[in-house]
C-alpha positions in Angstrom: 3.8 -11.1 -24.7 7.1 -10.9 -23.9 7.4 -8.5 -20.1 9.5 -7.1 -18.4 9.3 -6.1 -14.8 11.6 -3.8 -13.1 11.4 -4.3 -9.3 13.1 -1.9 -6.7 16.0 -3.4 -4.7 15.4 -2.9 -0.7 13.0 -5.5 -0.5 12.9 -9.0 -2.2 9.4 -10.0 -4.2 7.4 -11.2 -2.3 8.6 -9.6 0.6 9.4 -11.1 3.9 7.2 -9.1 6.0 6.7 -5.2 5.2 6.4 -4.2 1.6 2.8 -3.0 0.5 4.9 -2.4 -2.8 6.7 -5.4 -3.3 3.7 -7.8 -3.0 1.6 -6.0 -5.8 4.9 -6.0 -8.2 4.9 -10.2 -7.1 0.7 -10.3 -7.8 1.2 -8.7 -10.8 4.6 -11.2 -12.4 2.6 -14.2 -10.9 -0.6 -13.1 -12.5 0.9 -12.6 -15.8 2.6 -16.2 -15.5 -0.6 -17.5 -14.6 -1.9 -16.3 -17.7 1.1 -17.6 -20.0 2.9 -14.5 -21.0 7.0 -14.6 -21.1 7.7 -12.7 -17.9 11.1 -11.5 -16.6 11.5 -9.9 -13.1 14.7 -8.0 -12.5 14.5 -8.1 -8.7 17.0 -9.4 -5.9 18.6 -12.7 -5.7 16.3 -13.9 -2.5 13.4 -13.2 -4.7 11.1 -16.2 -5.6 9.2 -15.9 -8.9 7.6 -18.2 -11.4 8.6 -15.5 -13.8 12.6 -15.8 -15.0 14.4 -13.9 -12.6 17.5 -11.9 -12.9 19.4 -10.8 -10.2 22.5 -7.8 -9.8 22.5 -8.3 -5.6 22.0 -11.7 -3.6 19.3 -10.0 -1.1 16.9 -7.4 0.0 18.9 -4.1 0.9 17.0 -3.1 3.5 18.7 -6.0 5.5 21.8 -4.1 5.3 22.3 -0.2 6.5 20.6 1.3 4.1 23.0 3.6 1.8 22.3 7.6 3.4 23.3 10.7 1.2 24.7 10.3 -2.0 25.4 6.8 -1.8 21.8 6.2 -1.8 21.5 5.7 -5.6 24.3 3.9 -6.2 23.0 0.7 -5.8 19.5 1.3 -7.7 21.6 2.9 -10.8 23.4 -0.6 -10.8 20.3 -2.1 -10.6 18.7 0.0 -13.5 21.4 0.3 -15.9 22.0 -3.4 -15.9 18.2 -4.2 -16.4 18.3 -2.4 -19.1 21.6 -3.9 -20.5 19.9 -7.1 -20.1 16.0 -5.5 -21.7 18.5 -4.0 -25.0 19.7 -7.6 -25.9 17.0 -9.5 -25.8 14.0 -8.0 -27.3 11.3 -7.0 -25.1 7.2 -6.6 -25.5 6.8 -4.3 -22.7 9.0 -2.7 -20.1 7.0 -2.1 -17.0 8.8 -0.1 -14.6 7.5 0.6 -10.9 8.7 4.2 -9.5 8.9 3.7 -5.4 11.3 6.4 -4.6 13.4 9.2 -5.8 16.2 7.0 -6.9 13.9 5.8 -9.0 13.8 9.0 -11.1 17.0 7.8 -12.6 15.1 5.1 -14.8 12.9 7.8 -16.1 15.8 9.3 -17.9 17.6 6.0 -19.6 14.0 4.6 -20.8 12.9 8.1 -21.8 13.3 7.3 -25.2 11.8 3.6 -25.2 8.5 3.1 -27.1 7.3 0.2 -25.2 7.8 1.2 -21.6 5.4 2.4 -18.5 5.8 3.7 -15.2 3.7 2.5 -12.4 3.6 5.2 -9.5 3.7 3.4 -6.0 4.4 6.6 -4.2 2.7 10.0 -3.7 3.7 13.0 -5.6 4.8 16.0 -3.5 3.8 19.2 -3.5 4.3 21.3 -6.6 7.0 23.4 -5.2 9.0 20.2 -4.0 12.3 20.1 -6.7 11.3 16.2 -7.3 8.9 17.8 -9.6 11.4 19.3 -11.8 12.4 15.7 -12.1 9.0 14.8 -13.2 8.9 18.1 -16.0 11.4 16.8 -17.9 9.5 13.1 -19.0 5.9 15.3 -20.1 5.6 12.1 -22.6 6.6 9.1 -20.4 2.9 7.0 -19.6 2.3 6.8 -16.4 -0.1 4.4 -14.5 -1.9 5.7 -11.3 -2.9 3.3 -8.2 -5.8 5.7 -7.5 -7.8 9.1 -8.9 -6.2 10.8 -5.9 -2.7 10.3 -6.8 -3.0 12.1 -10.6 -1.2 15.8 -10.1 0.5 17.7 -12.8 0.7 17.2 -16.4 2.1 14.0 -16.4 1.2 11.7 -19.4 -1.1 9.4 -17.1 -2.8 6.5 -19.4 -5.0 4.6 -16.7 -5.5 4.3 -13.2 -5.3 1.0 -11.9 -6.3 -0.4 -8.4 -4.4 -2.7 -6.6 -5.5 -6.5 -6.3 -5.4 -9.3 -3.9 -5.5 -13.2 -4.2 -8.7 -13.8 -2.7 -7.2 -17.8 -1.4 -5.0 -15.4 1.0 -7.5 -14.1 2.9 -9.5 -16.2 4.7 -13.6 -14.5 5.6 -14.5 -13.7 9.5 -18.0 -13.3 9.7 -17.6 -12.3 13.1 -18.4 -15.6 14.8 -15.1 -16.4 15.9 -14.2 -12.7 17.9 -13.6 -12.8 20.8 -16.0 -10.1 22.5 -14.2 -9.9 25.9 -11.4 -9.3 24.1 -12.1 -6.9 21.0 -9.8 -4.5 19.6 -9.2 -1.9 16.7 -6.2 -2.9 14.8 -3.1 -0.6 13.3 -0.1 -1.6 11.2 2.1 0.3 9.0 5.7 2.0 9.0 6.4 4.2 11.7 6.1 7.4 10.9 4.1 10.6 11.8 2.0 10.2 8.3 0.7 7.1 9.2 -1.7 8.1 11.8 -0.5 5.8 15.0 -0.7 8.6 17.6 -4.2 9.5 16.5 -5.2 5.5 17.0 -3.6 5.7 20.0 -5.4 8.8 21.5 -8.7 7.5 20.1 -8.2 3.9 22.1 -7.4 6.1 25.1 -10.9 7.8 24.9 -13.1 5.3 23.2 -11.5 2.9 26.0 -11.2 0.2 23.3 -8.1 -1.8 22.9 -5.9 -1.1 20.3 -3.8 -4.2 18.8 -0.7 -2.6 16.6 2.4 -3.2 15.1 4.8 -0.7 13.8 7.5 -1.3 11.4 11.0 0.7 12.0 13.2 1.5 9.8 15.6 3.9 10.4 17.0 6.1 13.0 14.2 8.8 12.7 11.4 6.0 13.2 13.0 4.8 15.8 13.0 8.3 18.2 9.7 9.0 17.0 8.3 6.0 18.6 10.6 6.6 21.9 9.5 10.1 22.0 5.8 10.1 20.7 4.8 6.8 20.7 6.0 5.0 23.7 4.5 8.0 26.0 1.1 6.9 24.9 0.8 3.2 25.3 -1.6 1.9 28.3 -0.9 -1.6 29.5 -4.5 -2.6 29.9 -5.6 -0.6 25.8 -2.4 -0.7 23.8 -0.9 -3.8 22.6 2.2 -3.4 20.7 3.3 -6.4 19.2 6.4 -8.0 16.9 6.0 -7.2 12.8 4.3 -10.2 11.1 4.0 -12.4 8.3 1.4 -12.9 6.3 -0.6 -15.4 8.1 0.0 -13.9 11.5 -1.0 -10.8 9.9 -4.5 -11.9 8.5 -5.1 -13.3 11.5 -5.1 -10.2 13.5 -6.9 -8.5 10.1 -9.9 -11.3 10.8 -10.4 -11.4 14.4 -10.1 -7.4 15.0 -13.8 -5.2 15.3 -12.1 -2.5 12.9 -9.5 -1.4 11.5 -8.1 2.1 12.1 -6.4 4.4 9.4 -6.1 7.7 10.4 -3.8 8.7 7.6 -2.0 12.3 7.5 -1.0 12.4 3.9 -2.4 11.7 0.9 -1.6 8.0 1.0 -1.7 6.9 -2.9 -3.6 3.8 -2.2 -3.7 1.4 1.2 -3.0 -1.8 0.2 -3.9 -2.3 4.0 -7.2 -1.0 3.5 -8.1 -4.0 1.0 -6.6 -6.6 3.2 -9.1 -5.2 6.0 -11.8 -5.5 3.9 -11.1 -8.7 2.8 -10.9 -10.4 5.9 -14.6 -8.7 7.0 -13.2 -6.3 8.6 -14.4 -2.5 8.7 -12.5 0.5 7.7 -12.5 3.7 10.1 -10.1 6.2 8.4 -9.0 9.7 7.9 -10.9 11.2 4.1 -6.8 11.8 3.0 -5.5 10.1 0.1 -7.3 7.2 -1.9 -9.5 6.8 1.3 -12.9 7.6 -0.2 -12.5 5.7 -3.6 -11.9 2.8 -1.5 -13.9 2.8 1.5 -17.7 3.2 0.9 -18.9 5.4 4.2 -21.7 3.8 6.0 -21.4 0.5 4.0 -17.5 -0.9 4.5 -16.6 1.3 7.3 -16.6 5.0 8.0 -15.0 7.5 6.6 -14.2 10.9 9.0 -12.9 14.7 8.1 -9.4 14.8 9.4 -9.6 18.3 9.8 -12.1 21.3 9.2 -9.1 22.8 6.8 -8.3 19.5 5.3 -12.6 19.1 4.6 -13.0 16.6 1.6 -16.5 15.3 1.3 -19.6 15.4 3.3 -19.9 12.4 5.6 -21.7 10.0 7.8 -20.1 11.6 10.7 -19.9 14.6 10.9 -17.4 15.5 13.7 -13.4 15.8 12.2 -10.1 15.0 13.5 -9.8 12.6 16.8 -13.4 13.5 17.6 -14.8 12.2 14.6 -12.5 9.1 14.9 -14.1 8.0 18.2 -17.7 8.6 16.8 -16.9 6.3 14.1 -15.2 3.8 16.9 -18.0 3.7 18.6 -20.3 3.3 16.0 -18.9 0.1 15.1 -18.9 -1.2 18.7 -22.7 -0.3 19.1 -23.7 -2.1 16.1 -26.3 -5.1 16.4 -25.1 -8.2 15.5 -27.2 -8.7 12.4 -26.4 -5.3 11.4 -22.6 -5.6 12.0 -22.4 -9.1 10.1 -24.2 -7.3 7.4 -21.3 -4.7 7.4 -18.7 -7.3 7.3 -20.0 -9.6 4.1 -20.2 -6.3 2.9 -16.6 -5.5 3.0 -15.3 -9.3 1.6 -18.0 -8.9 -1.2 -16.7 -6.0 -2.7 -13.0 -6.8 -2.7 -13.9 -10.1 -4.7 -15.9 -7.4 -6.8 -13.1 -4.4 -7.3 -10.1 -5.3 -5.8 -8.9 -9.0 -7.2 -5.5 -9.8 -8.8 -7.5 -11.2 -11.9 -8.8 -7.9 -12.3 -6.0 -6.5 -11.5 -3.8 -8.2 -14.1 -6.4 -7.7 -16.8 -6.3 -4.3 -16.2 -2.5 -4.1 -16.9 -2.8 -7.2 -20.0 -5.0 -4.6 -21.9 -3.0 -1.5 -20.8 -0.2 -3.4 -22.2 -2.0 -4.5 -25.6 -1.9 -0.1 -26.5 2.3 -0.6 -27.0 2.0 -3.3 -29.1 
């Protein structure tokens, strides 16, 4: 087949460090390369594909100011319009598009009328009184893929859901041999923001008295005095250790070598891509029941899953405690683990990634979505 796969603009593919997003979109081009199809990735110029890449800006955007206001779209309409200049003149299979933010909305309306073209949703969809969703009302017969169960609201035309995947050679196994007990610590890393659930870590390492390793990703202005006012006041210089953003190997390595890691999520995240690289690596999964959580994480097996709230309630679990609470129950679960036990927990984890969560299944998943247009 003949594909082609619209990227978003503010970071390259794969990206340099942050950009959950960005490295599924390159799993997915180098998956379908892999597997001999004719592959074009409309992505920036610092991009690096196997797939034929074509390029409207030399770099990442996000390396720049990012555009505020109505300037904002300017450069993704570029972006867009001349993809699909490009798409018009030279025959296409498939169009697969991957919807990241609300500048992405534009696309819906020039592919509205193509035949052979999806949507991926990377993002969540708001509440049904946001105004994005009268965005979303006008495109009832546009397919849509979904990264989890959770993520499906509306009356959108959804045709599958489809999980995220890894490449298992990435992510190297800890059985828990090589951790350093003296030394153990949960692990946190996302984009600053109050969603992400670093100030509920935080508190937990403060009562659980169990180091937490993080590293926080800032953006913009707004991240940035969230951390100096909410973050910074609760960091302890013998639990917390904040430290630089990191690549992928750097990254893994922390994954491997950490007891658990912690995701106590305040929004309904659409899937986690960290939660799969956790796993991968051995590594339990102590998180908030918001979002794609409790498809993902098996409670009791590959980690525990905890209540964030007695309001937000979804599911009966292990433990039953909510909120922080909860969180440290988990926590300290983990620690007090035998060894056998522990290890047990950990194969556990790497076993079903290679089982669920792979970019062969991944890409066969979207090969036979794909086969329906033709």
């Amino acid at each position: 087949m003949k594909i082609a796969q619209i990227a978003p603009i503010w970071y390259s593919i794969p990206p340099k460090k942050y950009g959950g997003t960005e490295d599924v979109i390159n799993h997915i081009t180098e998956g379908l390369v892999k597997n001999r199809h004719d592959v074009t990735l409309f992505a920036t110029g610092d991009s690096k594909t196997s797939a034929h890449l074509v390029s409207f800006f030399e770099k990442e955007l996000v390396t720049d100011t990012l555009p505020q206001g109505r300037e904002f779209f300017i450069y993704p309409y570029v972006h867009m319009v001349k993809s699909l200049e490009y798409i018009a003149k030279n025959n296409f299979d498939i169009v697969h598009c991957h919807y990241t933010t609300l500048a992405d909305s534009i696309l819906l309306g020039l592919v509205k009328n193509l035949k052979n073209c999806l949507f991926t949703i990377h993002s969540f969809f708001p509440e049904d009184t946001n105004p994005r969703w009268e965005v979303f009302k006008l495109f009832p017969h546009v397919p849509f893929v979904s990264i989890s169960d959770r993520q499906r609201k509306g009356n959108l035309n959804f045709v599958k859901t489809i999980y995220h995947g890894l490449n298992l050679n990435d992510y190297e196994f800890n059985d828990s041999s090589n951790i350093n007990l003296e030394n153990e610590y949960m692990f946190w890393i996302s984009r600053v923001s109050p969603t992400k659930g670093l100030i509920d870590a935080l508190k937990t390492s403060a009562l659980t008295k169990k180091r937490l390793v993080f590293t926080a990703t800032v953006n913009s202005d707004v991240d940035k005095k969230f951390y100096t006012e909410e973050v910074e006041p609760l960091l302890n210089n013998s639990l917390t250790v904040p430290i630089p953003e990191l690549d992928m190997k750097k990254k893994n390595y922390y994954y491997q070598h950490a007891r658990l890691f912690i995701f106590p999520i305040h929004w309904e995240e659409p899937f986690g891509l960290v939660l799969i690289e956790s796993l991968v690596c051995g590594t339990p999964v102590v998180a908030y029941a918001r979002g794609s959580v409790p498809e993902i994480i098996k409670d009791g097996v590959t980690g525990f899953i905890v209540n964030e709230s007695e309001e937000t309630k979804r599911g009966d679990w292990i433990i039953k405690k909510t909120g922080i609470e909860g969180l440290c129950e988990a926590v300290e679960k983990i620690y007090s683990m035998p060894k056998d036990e522990y290890e047990k927990m950990r194969k556990t984890c790497r076993d079903d990634v290679e089982k669920r969560f792979t970019v062969e299944r991944m890409v066969t998943d979207y090969e036979a979505l794909y086969k329906t247009f033709l």
